[in-house]
PyMOL Python script that loads the backbone (N, CA, C, O; Angstrom):
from pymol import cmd

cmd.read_pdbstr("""\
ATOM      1  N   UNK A   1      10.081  -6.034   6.763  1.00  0.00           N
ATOM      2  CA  UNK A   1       8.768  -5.974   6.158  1.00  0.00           C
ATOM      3  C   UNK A   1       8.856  -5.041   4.949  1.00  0.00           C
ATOM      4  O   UNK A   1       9.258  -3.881   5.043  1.00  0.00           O
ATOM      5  N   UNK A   2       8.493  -5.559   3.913  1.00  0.00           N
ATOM      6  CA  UNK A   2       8.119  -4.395   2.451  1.00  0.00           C
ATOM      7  C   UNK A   2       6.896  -4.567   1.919  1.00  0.00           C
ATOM      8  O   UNK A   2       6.362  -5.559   1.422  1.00  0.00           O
ATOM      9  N   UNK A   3       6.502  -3.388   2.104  1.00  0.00           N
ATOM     10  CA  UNK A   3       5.067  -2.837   1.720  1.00  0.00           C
ATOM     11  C   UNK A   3       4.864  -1.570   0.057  1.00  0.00           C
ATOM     12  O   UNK A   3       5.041  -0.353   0.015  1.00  0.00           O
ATOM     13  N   UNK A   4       4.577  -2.234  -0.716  1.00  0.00           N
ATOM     14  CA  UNK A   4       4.744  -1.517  -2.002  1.00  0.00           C
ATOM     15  C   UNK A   4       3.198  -0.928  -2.228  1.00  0.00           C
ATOM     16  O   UNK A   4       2.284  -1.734  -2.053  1.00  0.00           O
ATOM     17  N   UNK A   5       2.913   0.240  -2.554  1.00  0.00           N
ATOM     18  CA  UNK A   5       1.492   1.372  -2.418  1.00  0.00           C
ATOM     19  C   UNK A   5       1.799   1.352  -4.046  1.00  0.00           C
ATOM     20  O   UNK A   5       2.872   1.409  -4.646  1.00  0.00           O
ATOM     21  N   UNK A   6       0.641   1.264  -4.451  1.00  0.00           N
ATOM     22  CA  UNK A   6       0.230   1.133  -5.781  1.00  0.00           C
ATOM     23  C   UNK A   6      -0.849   2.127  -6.365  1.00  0.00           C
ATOM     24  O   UNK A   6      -1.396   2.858  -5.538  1.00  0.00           O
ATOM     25  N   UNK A   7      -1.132   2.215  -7.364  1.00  0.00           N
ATOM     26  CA  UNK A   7      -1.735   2.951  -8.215  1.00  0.00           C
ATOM     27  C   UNK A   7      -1.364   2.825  -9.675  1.00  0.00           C
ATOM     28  O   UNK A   7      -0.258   2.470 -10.083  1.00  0.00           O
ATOM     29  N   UNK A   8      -2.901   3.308 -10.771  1.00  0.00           N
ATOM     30  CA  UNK A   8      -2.752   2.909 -11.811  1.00  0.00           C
ATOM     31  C   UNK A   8      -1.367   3.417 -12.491  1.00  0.00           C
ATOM     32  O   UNK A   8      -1.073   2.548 -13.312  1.00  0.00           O
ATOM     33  N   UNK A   9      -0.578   4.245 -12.505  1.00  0.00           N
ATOM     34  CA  UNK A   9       0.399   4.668 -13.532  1.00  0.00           C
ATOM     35  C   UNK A   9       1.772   4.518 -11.948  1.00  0.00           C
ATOM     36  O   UNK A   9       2.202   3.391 -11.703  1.00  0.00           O
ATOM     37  N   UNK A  10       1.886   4.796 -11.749  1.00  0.00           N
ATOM     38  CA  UNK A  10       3.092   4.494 -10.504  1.00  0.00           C
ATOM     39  C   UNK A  10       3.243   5.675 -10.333  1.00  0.00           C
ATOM     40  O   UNK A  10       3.992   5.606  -9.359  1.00  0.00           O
ATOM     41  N   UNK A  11       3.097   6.927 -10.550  1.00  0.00           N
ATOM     42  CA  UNK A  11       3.762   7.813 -10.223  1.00  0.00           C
ATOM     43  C   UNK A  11       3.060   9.140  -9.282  1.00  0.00           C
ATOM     44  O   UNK A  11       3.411   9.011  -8.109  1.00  0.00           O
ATOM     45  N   UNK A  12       2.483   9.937  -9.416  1.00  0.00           N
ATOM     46  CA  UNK A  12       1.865  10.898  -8.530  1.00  0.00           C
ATOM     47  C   UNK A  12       0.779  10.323  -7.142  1.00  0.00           C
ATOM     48  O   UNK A  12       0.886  10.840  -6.030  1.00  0.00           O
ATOM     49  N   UNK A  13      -0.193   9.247  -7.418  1.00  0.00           N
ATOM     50  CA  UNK A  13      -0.866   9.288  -6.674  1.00  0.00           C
ATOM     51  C   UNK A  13      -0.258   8.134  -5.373  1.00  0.00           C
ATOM     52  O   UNK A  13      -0.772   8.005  -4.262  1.00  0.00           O
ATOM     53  N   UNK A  14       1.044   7.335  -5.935  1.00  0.00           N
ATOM     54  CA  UNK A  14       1.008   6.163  -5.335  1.00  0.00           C
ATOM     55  C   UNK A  14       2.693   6.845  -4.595  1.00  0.00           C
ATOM     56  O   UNK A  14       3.279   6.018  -3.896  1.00  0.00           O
ATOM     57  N   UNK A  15       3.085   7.624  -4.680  1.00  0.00           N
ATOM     58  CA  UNK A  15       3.934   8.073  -4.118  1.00  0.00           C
ATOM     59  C   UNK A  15       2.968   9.120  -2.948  1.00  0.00           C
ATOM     60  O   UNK A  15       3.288   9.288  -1.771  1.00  0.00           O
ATOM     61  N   UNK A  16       1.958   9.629  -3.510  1.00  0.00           N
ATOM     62  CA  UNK A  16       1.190  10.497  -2.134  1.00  0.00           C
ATOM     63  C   UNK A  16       1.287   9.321  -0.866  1.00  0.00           C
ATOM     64  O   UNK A  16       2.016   9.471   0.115  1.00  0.00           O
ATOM     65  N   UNK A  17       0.435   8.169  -1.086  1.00  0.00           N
ATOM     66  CA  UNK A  17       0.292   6.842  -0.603  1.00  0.00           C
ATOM     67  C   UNK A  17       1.468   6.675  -0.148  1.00  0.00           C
ATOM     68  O   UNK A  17       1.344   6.523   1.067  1.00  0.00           O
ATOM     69  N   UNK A  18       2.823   6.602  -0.516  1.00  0.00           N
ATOM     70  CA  UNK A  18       3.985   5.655   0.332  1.00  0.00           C
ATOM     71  C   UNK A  18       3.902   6.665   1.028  1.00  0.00           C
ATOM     72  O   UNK A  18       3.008   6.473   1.853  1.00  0.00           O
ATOM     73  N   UNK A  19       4.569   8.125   1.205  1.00  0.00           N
ATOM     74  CA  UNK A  19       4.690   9.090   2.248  1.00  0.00           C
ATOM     75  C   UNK A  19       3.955   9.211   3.432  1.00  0.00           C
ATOM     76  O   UNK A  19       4.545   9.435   4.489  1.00  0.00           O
ATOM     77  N   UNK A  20       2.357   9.053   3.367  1.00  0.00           N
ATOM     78  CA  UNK A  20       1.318   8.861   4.104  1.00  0.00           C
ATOM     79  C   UNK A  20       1.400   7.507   4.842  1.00  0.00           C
ATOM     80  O   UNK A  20       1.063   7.361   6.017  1.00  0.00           O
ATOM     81  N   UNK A  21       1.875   6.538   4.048  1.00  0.00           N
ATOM     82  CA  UNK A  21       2.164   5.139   4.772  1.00  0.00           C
ATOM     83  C   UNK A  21       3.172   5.250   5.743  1.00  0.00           C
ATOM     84  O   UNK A  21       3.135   4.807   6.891  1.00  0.00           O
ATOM     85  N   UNK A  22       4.312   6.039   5.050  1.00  0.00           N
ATOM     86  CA  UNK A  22       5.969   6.083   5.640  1.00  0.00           C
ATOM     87  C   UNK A  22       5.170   6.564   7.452  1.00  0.00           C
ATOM     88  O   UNK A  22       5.315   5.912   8.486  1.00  0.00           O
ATOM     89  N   UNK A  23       4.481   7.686   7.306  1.00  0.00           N
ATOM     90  CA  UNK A  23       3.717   8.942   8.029  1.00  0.00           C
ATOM     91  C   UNK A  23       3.207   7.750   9.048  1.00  0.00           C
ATOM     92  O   UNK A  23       3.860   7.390  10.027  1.00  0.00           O
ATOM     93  N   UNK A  24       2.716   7.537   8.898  1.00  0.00           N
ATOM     94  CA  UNK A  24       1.592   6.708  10.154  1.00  0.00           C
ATOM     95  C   UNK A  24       2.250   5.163  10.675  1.00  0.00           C
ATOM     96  O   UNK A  24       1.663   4.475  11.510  1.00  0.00           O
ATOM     97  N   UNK A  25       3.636   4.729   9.996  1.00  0.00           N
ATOM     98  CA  UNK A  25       3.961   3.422  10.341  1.00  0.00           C
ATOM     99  C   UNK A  25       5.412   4.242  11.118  1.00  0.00           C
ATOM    100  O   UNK A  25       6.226   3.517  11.690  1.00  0.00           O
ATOM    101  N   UNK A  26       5.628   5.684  11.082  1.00  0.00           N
ATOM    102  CA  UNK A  26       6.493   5.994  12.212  1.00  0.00           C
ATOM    103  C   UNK A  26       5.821   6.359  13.496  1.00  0.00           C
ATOM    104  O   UNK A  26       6.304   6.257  14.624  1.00  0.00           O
ATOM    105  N   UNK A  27       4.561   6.830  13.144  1.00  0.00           N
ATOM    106  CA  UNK A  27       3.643   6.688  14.331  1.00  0.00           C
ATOM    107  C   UNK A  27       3.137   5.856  15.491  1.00  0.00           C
ATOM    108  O   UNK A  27       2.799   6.021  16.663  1.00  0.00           O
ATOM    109  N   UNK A  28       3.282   4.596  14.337  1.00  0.00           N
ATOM    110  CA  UNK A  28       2.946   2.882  15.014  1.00  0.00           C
ATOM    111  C   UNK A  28       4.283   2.978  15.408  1.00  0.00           C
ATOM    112  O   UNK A  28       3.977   3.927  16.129  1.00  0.00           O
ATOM    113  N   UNK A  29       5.433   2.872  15.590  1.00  0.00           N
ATOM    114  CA  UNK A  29       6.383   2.729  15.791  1.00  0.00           C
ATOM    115  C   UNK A  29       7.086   1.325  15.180  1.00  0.00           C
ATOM    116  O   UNK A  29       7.816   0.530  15.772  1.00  0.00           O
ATOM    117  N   UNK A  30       6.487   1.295  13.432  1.00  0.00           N
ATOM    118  CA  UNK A  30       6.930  -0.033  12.554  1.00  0.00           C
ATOM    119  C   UNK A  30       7.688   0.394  11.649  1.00  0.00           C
ATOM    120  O   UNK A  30       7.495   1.511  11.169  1.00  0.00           O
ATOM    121  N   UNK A  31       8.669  -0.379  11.244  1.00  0.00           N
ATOM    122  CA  UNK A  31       9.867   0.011  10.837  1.00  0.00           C
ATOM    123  C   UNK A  31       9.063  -0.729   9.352  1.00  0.00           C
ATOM    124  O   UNK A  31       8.059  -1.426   9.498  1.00  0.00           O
ATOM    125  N   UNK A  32       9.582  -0.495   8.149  1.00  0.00           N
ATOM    126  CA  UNK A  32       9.153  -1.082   6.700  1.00  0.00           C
ATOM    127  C   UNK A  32       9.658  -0.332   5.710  1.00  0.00           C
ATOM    128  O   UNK A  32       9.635   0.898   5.687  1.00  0.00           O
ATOM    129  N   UNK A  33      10.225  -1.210   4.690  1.00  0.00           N
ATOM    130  CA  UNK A  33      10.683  -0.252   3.220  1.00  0.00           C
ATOM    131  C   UNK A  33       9.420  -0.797   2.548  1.00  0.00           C
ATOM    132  O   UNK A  33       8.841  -1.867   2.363  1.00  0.00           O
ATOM    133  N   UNK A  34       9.265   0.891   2.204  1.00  0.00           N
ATOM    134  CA  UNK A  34       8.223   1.467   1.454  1.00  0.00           C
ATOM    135  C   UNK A  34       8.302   1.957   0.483  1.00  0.00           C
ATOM    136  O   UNK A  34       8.690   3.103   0.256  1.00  0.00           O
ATOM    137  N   UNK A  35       7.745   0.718  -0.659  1.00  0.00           N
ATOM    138  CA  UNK A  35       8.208   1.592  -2.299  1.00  0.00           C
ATOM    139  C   UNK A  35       6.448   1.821  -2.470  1.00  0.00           C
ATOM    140  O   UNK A  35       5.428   1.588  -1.821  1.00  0.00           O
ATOM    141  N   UNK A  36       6.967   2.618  -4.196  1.00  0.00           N
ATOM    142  CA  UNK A  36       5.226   2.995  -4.887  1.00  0.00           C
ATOM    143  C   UNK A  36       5.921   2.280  -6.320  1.00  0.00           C
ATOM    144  O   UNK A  36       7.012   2.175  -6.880  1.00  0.00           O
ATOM    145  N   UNK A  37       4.421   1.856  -6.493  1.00  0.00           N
ATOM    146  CA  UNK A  37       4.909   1.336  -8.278  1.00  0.00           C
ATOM    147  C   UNK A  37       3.445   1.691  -9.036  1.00  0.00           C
ATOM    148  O   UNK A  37       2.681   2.580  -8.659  1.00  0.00           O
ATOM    149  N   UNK A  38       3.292   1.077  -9.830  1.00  0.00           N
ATOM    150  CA  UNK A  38       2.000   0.686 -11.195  1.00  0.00           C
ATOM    151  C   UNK A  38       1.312  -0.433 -10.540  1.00  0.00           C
ATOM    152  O   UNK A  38       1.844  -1.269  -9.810  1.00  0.00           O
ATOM    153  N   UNK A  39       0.149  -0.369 -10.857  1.00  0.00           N
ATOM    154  CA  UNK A  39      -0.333  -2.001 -10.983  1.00  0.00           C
ATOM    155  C   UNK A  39       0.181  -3.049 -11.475  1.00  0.00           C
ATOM    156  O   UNK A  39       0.190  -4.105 -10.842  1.00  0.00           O
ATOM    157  N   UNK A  40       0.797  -2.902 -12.930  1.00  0.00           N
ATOM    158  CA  UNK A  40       1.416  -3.916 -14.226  1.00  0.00           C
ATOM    159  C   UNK A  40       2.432  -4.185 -13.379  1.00  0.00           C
ATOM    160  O   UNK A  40       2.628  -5.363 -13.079  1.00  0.00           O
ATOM    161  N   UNK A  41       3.170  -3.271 -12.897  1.00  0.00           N
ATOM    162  CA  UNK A  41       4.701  -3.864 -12.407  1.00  0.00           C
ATOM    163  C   UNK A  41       4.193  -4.490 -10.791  1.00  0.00           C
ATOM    164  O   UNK A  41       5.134  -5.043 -10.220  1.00  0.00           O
ATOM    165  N   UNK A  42       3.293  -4.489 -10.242  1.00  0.00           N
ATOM    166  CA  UNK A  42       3.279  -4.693  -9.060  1.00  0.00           C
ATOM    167  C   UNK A  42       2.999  -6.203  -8.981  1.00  0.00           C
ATOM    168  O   UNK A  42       3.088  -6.806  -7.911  1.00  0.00           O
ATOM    169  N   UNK A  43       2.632  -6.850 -10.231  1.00  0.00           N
ATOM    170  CA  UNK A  43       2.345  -8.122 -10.387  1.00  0.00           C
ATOM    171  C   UNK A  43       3.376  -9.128 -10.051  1.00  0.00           C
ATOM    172  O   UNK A  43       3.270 -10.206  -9.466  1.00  0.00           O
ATOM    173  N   UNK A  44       4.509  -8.458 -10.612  1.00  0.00           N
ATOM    174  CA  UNK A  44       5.318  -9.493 -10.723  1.00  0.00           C
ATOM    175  C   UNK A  44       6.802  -9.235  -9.172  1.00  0.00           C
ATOM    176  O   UNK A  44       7.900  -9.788  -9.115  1.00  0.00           O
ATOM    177  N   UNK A  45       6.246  -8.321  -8.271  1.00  0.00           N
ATOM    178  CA  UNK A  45       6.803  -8.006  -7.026  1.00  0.00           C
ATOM    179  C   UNK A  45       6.572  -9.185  -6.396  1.00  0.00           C
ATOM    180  O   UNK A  45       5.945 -10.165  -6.799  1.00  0.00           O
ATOM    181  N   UNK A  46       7.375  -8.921  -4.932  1.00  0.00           N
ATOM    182  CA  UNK A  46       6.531 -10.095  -3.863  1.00  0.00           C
ATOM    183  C   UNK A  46       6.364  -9.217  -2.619  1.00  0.00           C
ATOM    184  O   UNK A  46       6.234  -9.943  -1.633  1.00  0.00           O
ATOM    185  N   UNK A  47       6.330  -8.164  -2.371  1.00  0.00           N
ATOM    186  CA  UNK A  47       6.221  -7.537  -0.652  1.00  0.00           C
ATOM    187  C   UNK A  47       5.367  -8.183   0.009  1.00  0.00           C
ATOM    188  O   UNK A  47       4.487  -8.867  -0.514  1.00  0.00           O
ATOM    189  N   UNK A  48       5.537  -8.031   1.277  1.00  0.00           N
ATOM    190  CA  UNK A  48       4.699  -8.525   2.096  1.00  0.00           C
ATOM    191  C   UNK A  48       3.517  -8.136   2.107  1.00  0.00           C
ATOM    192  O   UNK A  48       2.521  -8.859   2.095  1.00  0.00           O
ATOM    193  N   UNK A  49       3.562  -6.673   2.135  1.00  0.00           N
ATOM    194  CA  UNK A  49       1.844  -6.321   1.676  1.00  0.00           C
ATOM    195  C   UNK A  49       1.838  -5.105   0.383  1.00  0.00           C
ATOM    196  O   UNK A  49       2.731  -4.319   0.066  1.00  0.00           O
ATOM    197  N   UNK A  50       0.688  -5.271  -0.106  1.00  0.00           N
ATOM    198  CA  UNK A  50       0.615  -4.133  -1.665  1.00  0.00           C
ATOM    199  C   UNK A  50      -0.561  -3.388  -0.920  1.00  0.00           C
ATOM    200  O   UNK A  50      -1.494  -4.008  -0.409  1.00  0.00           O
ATOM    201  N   UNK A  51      -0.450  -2.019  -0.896  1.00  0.00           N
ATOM    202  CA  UNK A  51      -1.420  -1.080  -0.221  1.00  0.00           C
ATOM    203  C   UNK A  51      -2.150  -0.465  -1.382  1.00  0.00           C
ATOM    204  O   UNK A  51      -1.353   0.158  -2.084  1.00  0.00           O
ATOM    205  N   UNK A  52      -3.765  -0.404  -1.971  1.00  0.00           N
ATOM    206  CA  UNK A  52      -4.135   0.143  -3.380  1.00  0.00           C
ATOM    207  C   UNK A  52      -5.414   0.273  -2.966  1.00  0.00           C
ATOM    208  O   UNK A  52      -5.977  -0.155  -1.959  1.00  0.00           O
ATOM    209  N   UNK A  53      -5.787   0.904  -3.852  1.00  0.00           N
ATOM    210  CA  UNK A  53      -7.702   0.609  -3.545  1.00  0.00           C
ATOM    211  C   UNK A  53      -8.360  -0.265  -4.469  1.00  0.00           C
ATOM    212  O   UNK A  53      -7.921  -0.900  -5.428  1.00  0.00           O
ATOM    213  N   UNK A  54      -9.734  -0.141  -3.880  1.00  0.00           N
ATOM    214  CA  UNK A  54     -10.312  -1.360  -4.386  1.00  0.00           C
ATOM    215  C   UNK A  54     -10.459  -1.367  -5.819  1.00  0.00           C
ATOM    216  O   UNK A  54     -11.003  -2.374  -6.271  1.00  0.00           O
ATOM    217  N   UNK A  55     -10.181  -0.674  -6.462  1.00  0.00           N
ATOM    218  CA  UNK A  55     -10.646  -1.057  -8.087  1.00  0.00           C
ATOM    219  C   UNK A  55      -9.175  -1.565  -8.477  1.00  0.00           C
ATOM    220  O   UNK A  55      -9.180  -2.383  -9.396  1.00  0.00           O
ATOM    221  N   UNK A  56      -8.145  -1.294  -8.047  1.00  0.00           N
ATOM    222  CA  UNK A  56      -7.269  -1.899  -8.431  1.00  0.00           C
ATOM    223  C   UNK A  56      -6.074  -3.006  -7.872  1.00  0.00           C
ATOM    224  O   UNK A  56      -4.895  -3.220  -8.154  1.00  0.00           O
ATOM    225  N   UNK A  57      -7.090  -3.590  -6.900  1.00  0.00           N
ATOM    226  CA  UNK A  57      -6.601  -4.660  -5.926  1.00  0.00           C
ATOM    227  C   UNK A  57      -7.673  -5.717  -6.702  1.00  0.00           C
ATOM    228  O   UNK A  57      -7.296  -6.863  -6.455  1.00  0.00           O
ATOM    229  N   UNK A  58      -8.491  -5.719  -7.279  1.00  0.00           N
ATOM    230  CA  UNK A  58      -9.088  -6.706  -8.052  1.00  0.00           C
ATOM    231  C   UNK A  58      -8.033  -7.272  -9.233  1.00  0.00           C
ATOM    232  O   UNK A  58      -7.739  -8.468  -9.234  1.00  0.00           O
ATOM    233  N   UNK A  59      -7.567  -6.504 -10.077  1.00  0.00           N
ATOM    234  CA  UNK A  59      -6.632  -6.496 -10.720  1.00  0.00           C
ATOM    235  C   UNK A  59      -5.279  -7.893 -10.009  1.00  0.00           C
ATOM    236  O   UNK A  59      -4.786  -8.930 -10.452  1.00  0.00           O
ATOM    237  N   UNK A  60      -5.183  -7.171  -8.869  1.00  0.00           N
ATOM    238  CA  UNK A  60      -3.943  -8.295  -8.278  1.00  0.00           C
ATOM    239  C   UNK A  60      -4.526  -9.515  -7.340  1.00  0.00           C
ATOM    240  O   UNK A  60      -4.016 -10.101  -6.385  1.00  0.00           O
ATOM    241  N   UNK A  61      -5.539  -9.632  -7.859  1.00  0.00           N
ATOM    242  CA  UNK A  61      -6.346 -10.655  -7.033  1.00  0.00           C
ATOM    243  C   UNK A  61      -5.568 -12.444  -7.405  1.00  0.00           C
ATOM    244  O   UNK A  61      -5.663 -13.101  -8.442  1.00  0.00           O
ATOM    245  N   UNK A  62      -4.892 -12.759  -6.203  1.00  0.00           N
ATOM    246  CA  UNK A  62      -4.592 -14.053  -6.527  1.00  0.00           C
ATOM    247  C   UNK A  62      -2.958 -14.070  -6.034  1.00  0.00           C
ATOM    248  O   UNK A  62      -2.185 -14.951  -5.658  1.00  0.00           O
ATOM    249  N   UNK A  63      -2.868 -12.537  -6.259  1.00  0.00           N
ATOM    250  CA  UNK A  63      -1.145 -12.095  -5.912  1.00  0.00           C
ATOM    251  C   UNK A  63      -0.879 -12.857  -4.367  1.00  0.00           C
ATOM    252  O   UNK A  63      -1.752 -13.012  -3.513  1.00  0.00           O
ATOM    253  N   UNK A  64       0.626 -13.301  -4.248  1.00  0.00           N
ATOM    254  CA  UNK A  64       0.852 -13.633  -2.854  1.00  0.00           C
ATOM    255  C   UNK A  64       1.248 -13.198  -1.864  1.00  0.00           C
ATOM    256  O   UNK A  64       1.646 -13.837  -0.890  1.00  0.00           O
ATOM    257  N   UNK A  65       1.177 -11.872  -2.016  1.00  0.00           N
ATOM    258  CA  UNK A  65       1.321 -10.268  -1.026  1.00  0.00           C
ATOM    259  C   UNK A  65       0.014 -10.166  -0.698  1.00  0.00           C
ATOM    260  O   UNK A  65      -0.920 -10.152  -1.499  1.00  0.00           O
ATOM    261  N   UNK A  66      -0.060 -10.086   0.613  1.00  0.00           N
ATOM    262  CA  UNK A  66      -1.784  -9.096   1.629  1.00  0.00           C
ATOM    263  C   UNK A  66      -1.843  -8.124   1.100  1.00  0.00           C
ATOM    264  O   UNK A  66      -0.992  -7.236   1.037  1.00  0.00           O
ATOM    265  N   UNK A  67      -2.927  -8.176   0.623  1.00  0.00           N
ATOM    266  CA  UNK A  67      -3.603  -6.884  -0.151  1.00  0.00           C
ATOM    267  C   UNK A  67      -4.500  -5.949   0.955  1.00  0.00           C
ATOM    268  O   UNK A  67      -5.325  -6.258   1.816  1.00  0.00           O
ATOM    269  N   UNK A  68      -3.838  -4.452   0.433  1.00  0.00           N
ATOM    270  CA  UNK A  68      -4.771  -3.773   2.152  1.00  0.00           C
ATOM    271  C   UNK A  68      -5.470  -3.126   1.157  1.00  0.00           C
ATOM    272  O   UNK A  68      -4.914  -2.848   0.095  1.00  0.00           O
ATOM    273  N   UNK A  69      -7.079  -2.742   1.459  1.00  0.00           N
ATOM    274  CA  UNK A  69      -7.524  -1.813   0.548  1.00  0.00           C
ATOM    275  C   UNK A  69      -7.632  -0.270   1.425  1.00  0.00           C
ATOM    276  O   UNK A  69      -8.006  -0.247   2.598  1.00  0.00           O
ATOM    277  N   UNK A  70      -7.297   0.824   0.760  1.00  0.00           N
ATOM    278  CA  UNK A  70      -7.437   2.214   1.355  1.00  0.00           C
ATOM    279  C   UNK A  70      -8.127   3.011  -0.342  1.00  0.00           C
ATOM    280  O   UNK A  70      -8.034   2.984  -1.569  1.00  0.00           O
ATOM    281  N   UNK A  71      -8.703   3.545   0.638  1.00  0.00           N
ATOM    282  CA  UNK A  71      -9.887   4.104  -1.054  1.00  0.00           C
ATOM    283  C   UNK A  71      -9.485   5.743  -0.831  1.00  0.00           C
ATOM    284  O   UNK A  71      -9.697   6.448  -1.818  1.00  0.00           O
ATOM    285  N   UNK A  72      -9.047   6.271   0.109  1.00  0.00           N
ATOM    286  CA  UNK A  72      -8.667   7.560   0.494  1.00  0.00           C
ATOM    287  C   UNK A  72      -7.436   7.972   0.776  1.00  0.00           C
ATOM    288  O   UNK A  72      -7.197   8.123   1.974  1.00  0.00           O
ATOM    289  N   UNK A  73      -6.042   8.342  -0.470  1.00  0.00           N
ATOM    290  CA  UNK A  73      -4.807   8.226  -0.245  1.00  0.00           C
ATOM    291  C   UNK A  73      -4.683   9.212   1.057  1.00  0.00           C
ATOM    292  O   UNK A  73      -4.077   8.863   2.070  1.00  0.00           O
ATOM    293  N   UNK A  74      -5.311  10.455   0.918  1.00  0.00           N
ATOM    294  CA  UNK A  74      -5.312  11.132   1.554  1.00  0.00           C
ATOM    295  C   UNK A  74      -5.898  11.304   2.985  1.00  0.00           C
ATOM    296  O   UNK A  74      -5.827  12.225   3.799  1.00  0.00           O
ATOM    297  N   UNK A  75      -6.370  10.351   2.996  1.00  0.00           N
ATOM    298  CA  UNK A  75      -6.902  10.074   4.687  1.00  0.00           C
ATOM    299  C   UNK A  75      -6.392   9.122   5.365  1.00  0.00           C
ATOM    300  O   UNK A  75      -6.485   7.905   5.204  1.00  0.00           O
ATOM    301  N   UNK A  76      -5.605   9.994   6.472  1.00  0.00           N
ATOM    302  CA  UNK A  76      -4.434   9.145   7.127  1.00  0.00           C
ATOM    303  C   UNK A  76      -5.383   8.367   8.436  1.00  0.00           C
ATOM    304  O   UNK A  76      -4.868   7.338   8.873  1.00  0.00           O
ATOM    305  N   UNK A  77      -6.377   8.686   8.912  1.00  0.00           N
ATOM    306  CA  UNK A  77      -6.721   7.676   9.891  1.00  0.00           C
ATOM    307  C   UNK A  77      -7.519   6.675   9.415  1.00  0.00           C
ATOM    308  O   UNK A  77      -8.052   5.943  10.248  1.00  0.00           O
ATOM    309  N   UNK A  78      -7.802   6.405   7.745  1.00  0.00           N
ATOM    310  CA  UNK A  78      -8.120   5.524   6.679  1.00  0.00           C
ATOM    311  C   UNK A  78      -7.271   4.694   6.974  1.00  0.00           C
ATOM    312  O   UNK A  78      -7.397   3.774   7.783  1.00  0.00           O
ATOM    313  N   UNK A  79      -5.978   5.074   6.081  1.00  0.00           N
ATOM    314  CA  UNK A  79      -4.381   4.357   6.304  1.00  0.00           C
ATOM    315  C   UNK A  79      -4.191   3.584   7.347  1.00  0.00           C
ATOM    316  O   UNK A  79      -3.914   2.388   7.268  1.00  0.00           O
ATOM    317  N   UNK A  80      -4.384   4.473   8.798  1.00  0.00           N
ATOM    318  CA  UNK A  80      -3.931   4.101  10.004  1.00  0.00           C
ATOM    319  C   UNK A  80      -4.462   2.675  10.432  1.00  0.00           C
ATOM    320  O   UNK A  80      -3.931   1.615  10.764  1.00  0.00           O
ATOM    321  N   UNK A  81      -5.865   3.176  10.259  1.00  0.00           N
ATOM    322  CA  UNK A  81      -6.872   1.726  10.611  1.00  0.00           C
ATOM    323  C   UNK A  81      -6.662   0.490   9.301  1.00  0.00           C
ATOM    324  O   UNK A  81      -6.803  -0.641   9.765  1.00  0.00           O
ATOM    325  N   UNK A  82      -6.428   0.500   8.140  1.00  0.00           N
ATOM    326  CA  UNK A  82      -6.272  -0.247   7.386  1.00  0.00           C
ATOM    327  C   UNK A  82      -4.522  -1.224   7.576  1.00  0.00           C
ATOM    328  O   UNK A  82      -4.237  -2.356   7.183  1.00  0.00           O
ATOM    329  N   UNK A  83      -3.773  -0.332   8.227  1.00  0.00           N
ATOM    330  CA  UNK A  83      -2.558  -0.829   8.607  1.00  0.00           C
ATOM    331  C   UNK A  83      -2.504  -1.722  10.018  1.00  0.00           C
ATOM    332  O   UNK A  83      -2.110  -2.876  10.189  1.00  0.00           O
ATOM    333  N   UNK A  84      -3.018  -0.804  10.911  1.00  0.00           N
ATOM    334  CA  UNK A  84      -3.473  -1.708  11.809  1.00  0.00           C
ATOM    335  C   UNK A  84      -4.178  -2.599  11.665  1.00  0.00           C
ATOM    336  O   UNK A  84      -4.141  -3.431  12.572  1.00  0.00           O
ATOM    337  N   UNK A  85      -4.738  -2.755  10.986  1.00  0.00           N
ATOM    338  CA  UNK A  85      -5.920  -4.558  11.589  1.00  0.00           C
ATOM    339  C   UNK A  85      -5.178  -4.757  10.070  1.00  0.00           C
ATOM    340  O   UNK A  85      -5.410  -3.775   9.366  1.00  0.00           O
ATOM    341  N   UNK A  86      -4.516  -5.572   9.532  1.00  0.00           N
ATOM    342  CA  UNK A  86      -3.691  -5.789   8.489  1.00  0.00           C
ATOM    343  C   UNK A  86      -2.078  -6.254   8.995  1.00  0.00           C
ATOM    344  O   UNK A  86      -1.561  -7.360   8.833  1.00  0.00           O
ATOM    345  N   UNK A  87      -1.552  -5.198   9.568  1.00  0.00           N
ATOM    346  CA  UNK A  87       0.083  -5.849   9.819  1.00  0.00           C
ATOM    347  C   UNK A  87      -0.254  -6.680  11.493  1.00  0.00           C
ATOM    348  O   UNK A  87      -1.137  -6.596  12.347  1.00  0.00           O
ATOM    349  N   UNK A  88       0.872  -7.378  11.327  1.00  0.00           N
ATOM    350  CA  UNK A  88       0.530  -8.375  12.790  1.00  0.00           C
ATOM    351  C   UNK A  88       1.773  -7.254  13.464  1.00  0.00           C
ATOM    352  O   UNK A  88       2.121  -7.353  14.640  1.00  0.00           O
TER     353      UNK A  88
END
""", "prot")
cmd.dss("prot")
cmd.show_as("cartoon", "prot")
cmd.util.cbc("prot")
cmd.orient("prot")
C-alpha cells in the first residue's frame, strides 16, 4: 500500500502529515510506504491513497488515488479516524 500526504508546497507541513500517518498506521498495525509531496507533483503520482485537506483535495479531484480528507495535520485521532473508515 502507498499513501502520499500532501500539502501546498511539499515540504514542512506535509512531512508533519507523513510522520503522524507513519504514527497511527503502526498503531493500526498497517504496514504502508509513506511519502509527502506538493499538490502539482501529486497529480501526476498514482498511490493508493493521497492524504490532504479539503481545500486542496479539490484541486486533485478526478485523480485515481482515494482521496482522505484530514483538515488537522496535527490531530492524530483526526488521522486515526480518517484512516480507518478509508483503508480496507
Amino acid at each position: 500500500m502507498k499513501i502520499l500526504c500532501v500539502c501546498g508546497l511539499g515540504q514542512g507541513t506535509s512531512l508533519i502529515l507523513r510522520m503522524n500517518v507513519e504514527t497511527v498506521l503502526r498503531e493500526l498495525g498497517l504496514q504502508a510506504d509513506v511519502e509527502n509531496t506538493d499538490v502539482s507533483s501529486a497529480s501526476s503520482e498514482r498511490p493508493d491513497y493521497i492524504i490532504t485537506s479539503n481545500e486542496l483535495a479539490q484541486s486533485l479531484e478526478g485523480h485515481s488515488s482515494k482521496i482522505i480528507i484530514v483538515n488537522n495535520y496535527f490531530d492524530m485521532n483526526e488521522i486515526k479516524t480518517a484512516l480507518q473508515s478509508n483503508i480496507n
